[in-house]
MARBA-3410 file (N, C-alpha, C, O; in Angstrom, 1 decimal):
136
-8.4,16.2,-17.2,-8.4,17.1,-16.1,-9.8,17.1,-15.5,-9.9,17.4,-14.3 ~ -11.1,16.8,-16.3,-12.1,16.9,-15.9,-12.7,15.8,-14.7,-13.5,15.7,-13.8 ~ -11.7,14.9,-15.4,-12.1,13.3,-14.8,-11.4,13.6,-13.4,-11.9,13.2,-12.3 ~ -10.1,14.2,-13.5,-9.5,14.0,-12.1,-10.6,15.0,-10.8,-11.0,14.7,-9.7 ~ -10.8,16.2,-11.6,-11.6,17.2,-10.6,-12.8,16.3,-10.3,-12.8,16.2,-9.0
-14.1,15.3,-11.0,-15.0,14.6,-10.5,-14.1,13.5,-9.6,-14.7,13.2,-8.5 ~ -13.0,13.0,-9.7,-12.4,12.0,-8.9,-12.2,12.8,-7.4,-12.5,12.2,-6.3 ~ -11.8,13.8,-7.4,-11.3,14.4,-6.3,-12.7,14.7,-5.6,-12.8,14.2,-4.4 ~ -13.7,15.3,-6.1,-15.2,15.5,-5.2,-15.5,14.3,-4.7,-15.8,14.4,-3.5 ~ -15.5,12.3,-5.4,-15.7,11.7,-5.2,-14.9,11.5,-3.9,-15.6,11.3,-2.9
-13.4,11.4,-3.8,-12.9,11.0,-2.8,-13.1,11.8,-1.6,-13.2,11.4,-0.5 ~ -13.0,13.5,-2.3,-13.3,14.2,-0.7,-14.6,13.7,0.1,-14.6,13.6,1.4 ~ -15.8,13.3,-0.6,-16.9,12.7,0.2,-16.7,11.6,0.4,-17.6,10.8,0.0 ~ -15.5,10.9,0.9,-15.3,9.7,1.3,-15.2,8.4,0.2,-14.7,7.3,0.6 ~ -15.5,8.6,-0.7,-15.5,6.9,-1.8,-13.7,7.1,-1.9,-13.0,7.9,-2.4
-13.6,5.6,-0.9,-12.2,5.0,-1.0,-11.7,4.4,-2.4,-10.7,4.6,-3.1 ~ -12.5,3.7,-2.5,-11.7,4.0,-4.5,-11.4,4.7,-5.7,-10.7,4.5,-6.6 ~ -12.5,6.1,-5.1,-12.0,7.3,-6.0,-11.0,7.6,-5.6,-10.2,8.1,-6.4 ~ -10.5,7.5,-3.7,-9.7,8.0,-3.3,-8.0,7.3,-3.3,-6.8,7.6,-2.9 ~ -8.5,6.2,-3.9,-6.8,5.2,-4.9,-6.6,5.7,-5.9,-5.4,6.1,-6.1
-7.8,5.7,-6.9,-7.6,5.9,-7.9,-6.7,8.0,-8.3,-6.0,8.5,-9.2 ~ -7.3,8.5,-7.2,-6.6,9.5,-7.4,-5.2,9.8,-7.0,-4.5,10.4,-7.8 ~ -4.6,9.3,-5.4,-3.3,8.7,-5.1,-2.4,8.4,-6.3,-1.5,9.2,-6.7 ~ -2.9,7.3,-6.9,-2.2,6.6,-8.5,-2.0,7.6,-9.2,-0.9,8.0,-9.3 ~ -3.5,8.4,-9.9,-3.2,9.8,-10.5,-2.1,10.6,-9.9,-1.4,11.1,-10.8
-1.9,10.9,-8.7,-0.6,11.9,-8.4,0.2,11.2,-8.3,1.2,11.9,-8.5 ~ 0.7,9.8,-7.8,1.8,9.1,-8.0,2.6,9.3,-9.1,3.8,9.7,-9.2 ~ 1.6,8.7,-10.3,2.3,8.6,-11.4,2.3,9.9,-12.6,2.7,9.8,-13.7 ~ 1.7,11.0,-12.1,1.3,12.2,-12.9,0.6,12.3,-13.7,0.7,13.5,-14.2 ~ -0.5,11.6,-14.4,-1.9,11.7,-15.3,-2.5,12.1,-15.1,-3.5,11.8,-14.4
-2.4,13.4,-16.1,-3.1,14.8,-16.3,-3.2,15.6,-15.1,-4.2,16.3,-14.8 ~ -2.2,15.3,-14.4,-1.4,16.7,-13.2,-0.2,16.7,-12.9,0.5,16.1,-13.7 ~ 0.4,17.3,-12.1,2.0,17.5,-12.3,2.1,16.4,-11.5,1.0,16.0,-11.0 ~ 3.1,15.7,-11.2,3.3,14.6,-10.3,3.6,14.7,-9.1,4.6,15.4,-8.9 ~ 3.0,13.9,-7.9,3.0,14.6,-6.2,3.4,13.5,-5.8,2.6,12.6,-6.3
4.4,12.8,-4.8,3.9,11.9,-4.2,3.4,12.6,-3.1,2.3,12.2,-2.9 ~ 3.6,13.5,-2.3,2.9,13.9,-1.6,1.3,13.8,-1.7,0.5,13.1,-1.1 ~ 1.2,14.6,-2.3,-0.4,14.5,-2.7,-1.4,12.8,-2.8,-2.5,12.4,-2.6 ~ -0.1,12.3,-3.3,-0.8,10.6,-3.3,-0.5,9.8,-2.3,-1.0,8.7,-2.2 ~ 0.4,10.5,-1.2,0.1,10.2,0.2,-1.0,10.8,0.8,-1.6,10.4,1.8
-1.1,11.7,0.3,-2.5,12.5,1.3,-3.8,11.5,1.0,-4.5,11.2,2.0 ~ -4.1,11.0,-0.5,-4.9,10.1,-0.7,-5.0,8.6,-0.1,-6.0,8.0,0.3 ~ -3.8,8.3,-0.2,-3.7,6.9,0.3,-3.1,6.7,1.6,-2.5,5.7,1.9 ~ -3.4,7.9,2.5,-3.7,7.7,3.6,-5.0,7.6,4.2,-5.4,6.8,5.0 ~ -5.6,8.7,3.4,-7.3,8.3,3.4,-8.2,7.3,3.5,-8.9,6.8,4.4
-7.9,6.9,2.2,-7.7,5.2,2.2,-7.6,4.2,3.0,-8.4,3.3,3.4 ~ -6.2,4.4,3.2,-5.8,3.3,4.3,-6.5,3.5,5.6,-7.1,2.5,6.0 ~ -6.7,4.7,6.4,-7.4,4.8,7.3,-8.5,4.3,7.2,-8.7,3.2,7.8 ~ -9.4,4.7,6.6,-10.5,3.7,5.9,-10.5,2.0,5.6,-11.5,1.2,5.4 ~ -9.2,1.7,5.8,-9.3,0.0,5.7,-8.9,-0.4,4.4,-8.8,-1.6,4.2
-8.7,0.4,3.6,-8.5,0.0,2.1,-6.9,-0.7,2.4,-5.9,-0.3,3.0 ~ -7.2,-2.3,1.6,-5.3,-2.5,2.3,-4.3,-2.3,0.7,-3.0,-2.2,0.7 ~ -5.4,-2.2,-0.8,-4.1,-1.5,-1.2,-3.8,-0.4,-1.0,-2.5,-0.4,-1.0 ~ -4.1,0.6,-0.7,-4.1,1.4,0.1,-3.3,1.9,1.0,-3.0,3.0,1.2 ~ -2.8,0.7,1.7,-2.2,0.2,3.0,-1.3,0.0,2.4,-0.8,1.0,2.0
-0.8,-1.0,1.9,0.4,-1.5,0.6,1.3,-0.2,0.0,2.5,0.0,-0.1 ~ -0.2,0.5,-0.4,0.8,1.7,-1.1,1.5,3.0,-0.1,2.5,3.6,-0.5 ~ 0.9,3.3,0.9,1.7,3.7,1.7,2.4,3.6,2.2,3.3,4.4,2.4 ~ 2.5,2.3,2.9,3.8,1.7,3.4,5.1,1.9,2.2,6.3,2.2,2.5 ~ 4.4,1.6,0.7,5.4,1.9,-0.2,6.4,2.9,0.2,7.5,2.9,0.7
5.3,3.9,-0.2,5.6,5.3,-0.2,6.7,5.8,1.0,7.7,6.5,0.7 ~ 6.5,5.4,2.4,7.3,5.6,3.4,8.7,4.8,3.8,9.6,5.2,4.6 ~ 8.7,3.4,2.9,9.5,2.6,2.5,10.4,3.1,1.7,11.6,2.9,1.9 ~ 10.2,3.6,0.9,10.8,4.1,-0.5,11.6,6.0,0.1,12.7,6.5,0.0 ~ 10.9,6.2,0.5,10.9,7.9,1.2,10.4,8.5,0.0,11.2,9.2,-0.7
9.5,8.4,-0.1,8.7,9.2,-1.6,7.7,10.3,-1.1,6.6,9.9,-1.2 ~ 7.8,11.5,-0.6,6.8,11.8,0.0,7.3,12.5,1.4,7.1,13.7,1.9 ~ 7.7,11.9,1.6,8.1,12.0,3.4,9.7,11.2,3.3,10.3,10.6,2.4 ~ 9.9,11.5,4.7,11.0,10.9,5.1,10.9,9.1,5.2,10.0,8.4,5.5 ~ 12.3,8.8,4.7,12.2,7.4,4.3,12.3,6.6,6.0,13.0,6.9,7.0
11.4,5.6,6.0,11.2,5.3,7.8,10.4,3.8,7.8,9.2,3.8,7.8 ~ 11.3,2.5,7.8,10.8,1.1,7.7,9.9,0.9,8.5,8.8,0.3,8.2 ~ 10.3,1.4,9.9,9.9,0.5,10.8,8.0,1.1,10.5,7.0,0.5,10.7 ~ 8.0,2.5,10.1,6.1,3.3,9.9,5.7,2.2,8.9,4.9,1.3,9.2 ~ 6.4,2.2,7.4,6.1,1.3,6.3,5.7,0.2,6.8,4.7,-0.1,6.2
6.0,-0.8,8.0,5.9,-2.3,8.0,4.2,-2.2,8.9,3.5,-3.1,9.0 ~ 4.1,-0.6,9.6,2.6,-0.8,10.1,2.1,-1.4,9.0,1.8,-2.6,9.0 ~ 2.1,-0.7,8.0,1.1,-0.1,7.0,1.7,-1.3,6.5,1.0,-2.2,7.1 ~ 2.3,-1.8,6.0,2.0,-3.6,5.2,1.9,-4.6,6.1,2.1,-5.7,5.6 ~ 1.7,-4.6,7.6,1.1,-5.6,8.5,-1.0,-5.0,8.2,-2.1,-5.5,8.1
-0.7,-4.5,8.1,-2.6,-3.8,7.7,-2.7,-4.5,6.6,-3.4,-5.4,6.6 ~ -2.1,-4.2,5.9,-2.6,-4.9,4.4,-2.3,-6.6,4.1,-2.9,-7.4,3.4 ~ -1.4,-6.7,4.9,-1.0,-8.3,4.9,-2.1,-8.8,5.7,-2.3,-10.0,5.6 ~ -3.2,-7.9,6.6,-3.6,-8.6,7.7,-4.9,-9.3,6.8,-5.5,-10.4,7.0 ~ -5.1,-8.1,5.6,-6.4,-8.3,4.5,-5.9,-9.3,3.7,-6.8,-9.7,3.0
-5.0,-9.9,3.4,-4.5,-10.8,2.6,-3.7,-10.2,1.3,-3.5,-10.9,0.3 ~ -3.2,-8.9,1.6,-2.4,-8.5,0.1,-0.8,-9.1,-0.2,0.3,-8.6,0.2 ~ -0.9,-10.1,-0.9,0.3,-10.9,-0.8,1.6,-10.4,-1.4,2.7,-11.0,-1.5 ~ 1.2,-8.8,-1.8,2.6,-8.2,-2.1,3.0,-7.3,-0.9,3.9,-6.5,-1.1 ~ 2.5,-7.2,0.2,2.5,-6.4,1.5,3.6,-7.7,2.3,4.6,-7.5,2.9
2.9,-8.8,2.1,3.4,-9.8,2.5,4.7,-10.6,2.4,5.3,-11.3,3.2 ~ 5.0,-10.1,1.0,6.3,-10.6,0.4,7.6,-9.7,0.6,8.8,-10.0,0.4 ~ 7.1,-8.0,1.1,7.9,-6.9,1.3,8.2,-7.5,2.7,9.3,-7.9,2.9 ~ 7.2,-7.6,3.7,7.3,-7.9,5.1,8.4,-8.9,5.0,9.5,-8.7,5.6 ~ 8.2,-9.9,4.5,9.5,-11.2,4.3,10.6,-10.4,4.2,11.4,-10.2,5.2
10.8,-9.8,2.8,12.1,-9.0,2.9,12.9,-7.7,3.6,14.0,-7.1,3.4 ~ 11.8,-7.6,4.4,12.0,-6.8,5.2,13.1,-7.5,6.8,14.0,-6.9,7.3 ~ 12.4,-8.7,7.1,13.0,-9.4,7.9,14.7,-10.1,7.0,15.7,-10.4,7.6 ~ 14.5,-10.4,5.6,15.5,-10.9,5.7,16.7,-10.0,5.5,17.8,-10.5,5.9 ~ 16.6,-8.8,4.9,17.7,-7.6,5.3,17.5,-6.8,6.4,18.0,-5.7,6.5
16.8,-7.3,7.3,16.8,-5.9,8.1,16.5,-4.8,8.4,17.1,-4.1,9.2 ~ 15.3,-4.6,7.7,15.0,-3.2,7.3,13.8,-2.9,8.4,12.7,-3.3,8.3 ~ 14.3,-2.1,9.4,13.1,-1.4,10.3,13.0,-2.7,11.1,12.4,-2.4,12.1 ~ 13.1,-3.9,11.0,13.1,-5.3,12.0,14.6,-6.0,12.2,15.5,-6.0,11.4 ~ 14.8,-6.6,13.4,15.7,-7.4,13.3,16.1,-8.5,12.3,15.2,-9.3,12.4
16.9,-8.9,11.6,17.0,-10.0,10.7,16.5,-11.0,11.3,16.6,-11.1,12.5 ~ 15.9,-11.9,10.4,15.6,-13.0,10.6,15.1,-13.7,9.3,14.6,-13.1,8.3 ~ 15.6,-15.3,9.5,15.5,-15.4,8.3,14.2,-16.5,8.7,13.6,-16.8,7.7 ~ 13.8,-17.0,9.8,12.8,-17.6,10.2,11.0,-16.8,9.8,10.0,-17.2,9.2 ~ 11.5,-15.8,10.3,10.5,-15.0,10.2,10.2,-14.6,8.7,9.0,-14.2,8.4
10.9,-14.6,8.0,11.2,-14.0,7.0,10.5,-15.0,6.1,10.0,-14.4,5.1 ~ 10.3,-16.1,6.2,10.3,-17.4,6.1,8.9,-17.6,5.6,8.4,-17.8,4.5 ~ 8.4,-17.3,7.0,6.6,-17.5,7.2,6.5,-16.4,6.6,5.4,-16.6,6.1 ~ 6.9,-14.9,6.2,5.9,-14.2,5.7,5.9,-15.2,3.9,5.0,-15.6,3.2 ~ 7.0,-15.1,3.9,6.8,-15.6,2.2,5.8,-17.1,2.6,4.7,-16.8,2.1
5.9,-17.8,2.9,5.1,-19.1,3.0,3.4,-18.7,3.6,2.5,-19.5,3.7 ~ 3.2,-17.3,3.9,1.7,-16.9,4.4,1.1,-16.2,3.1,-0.1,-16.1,2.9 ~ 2.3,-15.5,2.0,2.4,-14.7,0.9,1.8,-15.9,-0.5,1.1,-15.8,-1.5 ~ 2.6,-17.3,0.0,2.5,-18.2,-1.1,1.3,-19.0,-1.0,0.7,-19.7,-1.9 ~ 0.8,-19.0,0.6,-0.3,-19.7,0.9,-2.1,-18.8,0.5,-3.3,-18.9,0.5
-1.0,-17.8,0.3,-2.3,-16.8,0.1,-2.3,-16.6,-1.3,-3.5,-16.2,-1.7 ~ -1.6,-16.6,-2.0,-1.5,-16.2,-3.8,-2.4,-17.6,-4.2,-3.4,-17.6,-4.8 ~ -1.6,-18.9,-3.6,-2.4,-20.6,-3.8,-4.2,-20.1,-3.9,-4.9,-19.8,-4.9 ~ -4.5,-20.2,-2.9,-5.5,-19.4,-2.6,-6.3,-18.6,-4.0,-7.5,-19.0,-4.3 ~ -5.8,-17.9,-4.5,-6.6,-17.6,-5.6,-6.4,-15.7,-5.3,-7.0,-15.0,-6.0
-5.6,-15.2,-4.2,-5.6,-14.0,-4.4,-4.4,-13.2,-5.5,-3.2,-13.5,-5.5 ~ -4.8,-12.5,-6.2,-3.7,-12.3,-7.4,-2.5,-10.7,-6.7,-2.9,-9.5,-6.6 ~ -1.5,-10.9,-6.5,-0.7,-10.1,-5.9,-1.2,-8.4,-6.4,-1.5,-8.1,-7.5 ~ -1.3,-7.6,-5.5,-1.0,-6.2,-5.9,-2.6,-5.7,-6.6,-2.8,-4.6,-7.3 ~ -3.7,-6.8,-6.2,-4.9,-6.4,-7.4,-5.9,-5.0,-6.1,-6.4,-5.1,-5.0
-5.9,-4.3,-6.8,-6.1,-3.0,-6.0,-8.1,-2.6,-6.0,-8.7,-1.6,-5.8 ~ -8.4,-3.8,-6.2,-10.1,-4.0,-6.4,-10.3,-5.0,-5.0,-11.3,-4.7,-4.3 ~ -9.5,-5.9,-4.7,-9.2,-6.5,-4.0,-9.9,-6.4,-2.1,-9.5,-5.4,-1.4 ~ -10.6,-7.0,-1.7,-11.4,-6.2,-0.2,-11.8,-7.6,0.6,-12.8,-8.2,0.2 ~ -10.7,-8.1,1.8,-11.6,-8.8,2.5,-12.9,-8.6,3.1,-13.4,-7.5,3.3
-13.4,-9.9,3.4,-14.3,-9.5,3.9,-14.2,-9.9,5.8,-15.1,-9.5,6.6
END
């Protein structure tokens, strides 16, 4: 509990990785009751900020309707932001986003290149979903 209250001072003065790290904490409930709310309020922060796991995990969140109301087409901002940083699990959602439909028209073309921009970028040496992760 102590560690979360120094996490929370950290992120309220702006440090975007205290302010993931605390998101995760109410995500998943460690050593607080569990919010997605509250870990959208963080990893909005975040993302505003540029952070693209960050970005990734909100779009989750609005994807999933965890938090808020469930709504594709908000979610696919927020993993075009993070795909734009190279997060190749932002990228592989966007694929399947096009290939069912979700908040985009089907396409399976499209759908296509995100996995082939997802696979060209994992090649690459980026490791899916790694939340340390910061283009430059």
């Amino acid at each position: 509990m102590r560690r979360t209250k120094e996490l929370e001072k950290q992120a309220g003065r702006g440090d975007v990785q205290a302010q993931c790290r605390l998101a995760k904490i109410y995500e998943i409930g460690i050593d607080v009751v569990q919010s997605d709310r509250k870990a959208m309020l963080w990893y909005r922060k975040a993302a505003e900020l540029g952070h693209p796991y960050a970005q990734r995990k909100l779009g989750d969140l609005h994807f999933q309707g965890k938090g808020i109301k469930q709504d594709y087409a908000t979610a696919l901002v927020w993993y075009r932001r993070a795909a734009e940083q190279g997060d190749t699990d932002a990228m592989m959602t966007i694929g399947q986003a096009y290939l069912k439909g979700l908040g985009v028209e089907p396409s399976e073309s499209k759908a296509r290149r995100w996995f082939d921009l997802a696979s060209n970028q994992f090649q690459n040496g980026t490791l899916p979903g790694d939340p340390g992760r910061r283009s430059s």
